[in-house]
C-alpha positions in Angstrom: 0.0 0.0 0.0 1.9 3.4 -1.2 1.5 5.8 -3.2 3.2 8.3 -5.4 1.4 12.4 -6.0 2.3 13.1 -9.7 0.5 15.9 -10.5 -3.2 17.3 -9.3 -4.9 20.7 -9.4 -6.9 20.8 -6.1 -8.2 24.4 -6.3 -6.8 26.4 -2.8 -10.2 28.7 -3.0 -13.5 26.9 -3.4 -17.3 28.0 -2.5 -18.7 25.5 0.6 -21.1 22.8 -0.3 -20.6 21.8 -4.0 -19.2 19.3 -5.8 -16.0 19.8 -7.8 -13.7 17.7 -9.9 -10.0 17.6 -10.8 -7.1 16.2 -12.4 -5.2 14.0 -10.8 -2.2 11.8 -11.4 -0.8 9.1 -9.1 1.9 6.2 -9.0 1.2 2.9 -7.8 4.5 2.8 -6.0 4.0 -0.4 -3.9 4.1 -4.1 -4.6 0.5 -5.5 -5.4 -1.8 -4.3 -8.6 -4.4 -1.9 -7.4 -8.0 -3.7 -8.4 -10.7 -1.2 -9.7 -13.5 -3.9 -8.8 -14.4 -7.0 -6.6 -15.0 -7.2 -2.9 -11.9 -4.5 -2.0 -11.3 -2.1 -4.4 -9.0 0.7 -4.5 -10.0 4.1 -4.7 -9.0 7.9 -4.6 -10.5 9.7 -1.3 -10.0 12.6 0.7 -10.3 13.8 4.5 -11.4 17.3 5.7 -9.7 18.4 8.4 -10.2 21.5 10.3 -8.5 24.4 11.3 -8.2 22.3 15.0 -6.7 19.3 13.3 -9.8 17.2 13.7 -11.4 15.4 10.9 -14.3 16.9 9.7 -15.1 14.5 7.2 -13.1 11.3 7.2 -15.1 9.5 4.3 -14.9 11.6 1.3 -16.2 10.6 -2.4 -14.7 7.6 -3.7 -13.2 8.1 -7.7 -13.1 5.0 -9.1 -9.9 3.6 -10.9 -10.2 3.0 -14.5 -8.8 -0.2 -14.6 -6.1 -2.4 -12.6 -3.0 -0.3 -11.9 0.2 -2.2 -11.4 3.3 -1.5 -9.7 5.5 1.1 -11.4 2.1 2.4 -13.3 0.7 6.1 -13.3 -3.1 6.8 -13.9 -4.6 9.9 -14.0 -7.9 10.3 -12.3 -11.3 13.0 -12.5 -10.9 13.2 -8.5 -14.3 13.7 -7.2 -14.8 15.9 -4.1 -17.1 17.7 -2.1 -16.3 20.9 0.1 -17.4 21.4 3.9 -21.3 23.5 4.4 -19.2 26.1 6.9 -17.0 28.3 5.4 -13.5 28.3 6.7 -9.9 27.2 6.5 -9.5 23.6 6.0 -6.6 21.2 4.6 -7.5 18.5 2.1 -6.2 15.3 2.5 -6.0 13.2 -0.3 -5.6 9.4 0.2 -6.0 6.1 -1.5 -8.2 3.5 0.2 -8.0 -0.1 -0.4 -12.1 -0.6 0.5 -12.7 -3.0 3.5 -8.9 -3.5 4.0 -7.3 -0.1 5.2 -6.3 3.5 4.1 -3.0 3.7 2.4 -1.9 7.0 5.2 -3.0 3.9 8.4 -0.2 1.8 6.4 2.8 4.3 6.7 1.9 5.8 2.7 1.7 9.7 2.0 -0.9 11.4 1.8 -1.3 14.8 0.0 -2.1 17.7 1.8 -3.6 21.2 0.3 -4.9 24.1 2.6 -8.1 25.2 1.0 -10.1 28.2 1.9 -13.6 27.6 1.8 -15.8 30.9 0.8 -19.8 30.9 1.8 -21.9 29.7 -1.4 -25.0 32.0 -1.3 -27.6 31.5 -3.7 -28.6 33.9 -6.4 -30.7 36.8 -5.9 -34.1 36.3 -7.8 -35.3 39.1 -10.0 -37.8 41.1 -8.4 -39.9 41.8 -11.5 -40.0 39.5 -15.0 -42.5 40.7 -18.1 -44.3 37.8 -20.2 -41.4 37.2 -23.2 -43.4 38.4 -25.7 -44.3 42.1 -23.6 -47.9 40.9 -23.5 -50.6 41.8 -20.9 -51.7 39.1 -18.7 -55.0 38.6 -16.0 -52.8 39.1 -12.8 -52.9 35.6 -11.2 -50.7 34.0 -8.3 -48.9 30.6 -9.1 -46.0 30.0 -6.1 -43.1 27.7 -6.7 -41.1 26.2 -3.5 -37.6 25.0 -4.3 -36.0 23.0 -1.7 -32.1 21.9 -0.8 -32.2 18.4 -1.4 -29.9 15.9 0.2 -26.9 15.8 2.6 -24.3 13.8 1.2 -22.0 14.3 4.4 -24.5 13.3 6.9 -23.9 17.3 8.5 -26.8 18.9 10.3 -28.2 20.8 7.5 -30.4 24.5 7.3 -32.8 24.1 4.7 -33.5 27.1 2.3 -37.2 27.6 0.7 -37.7 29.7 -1.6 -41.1 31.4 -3.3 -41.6 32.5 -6.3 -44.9 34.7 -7.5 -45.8 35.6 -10.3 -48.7 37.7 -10.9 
């Protein structure tokens, strides 16, 4: 279980609760293949860590190897990850993780580390007036939409946001 960092570009300034994706090269550098599939794969994950040193999130997204990945072998990777709801200074610890069996970092491997500086992600500002496309005159009538948040994929406590819309 090791692990060479060839190349990535983990962004350093990223808006909290969204999804990104990156490029990512790294070296199987130990002594078994990496398997993409069966009962104990290996993947590319991350851990959040806080500005406290404490975990935040210690099972990240999981990017899935393309195919077996033997010893002296290079692959690069669309690294999946998801940033923190709170804004804040956090470090982004990359790892592999051989599923069921152990993370590469437990087994002595390196890990890489970026400090990333999560910004709040606000959601846009509705218009406050929209005309009918076509600049016609309609009966004044109120239809409300609700928009919800949906999902936590971090299992965090999460605020809701609803939004309505009328349109008259």
């Amino acid at each position: 279980h090791n692990v060479a960092w060839v190349s990535h570009n983990t962004p350093t300034t990223v808006y909290s609760d969204l999804d990104y994706t990156l490029t990512m090269q790294v070296r199987n550098t130990g002594t078994a293949t990496w398997p993409p599939t069966g009962a104990n794969p290996v993947n590319l994950s991350y851990h959040w860590i806080d500005s406290q040193n404490r975990p935040l999130v210690f099972d990240g997204l999981r990017t899935s190897l393309p195919s077996n990945i033997p010893p002296n072998s290079t692959v690069t990777l669309s690294a999946r990850f998801h940033t923190p709801y709170e804004p804040g200074t956090y470090t982004l610890q990359w790892d592999m993780v051989h599923e069921y069996v152990t993370w590469f970092s437990e087994r002595g491997a390196p890990s890489l580390y970026v400090a990333v500086q999560v910004l709040q992600n606000t959601p846009p500002t509705p218009p406050i007036h929209v005309s009918p496309v076509n600049g016609t005159i309609v009966r004044s009538r109120t239809v409300t939409f609700t928009w919800q948040d949906g999902g936590d994929p971090d299992n965090r406590p999460r605020t809701y946001r609803d939004f309505s819309v009328i349109v008259a």
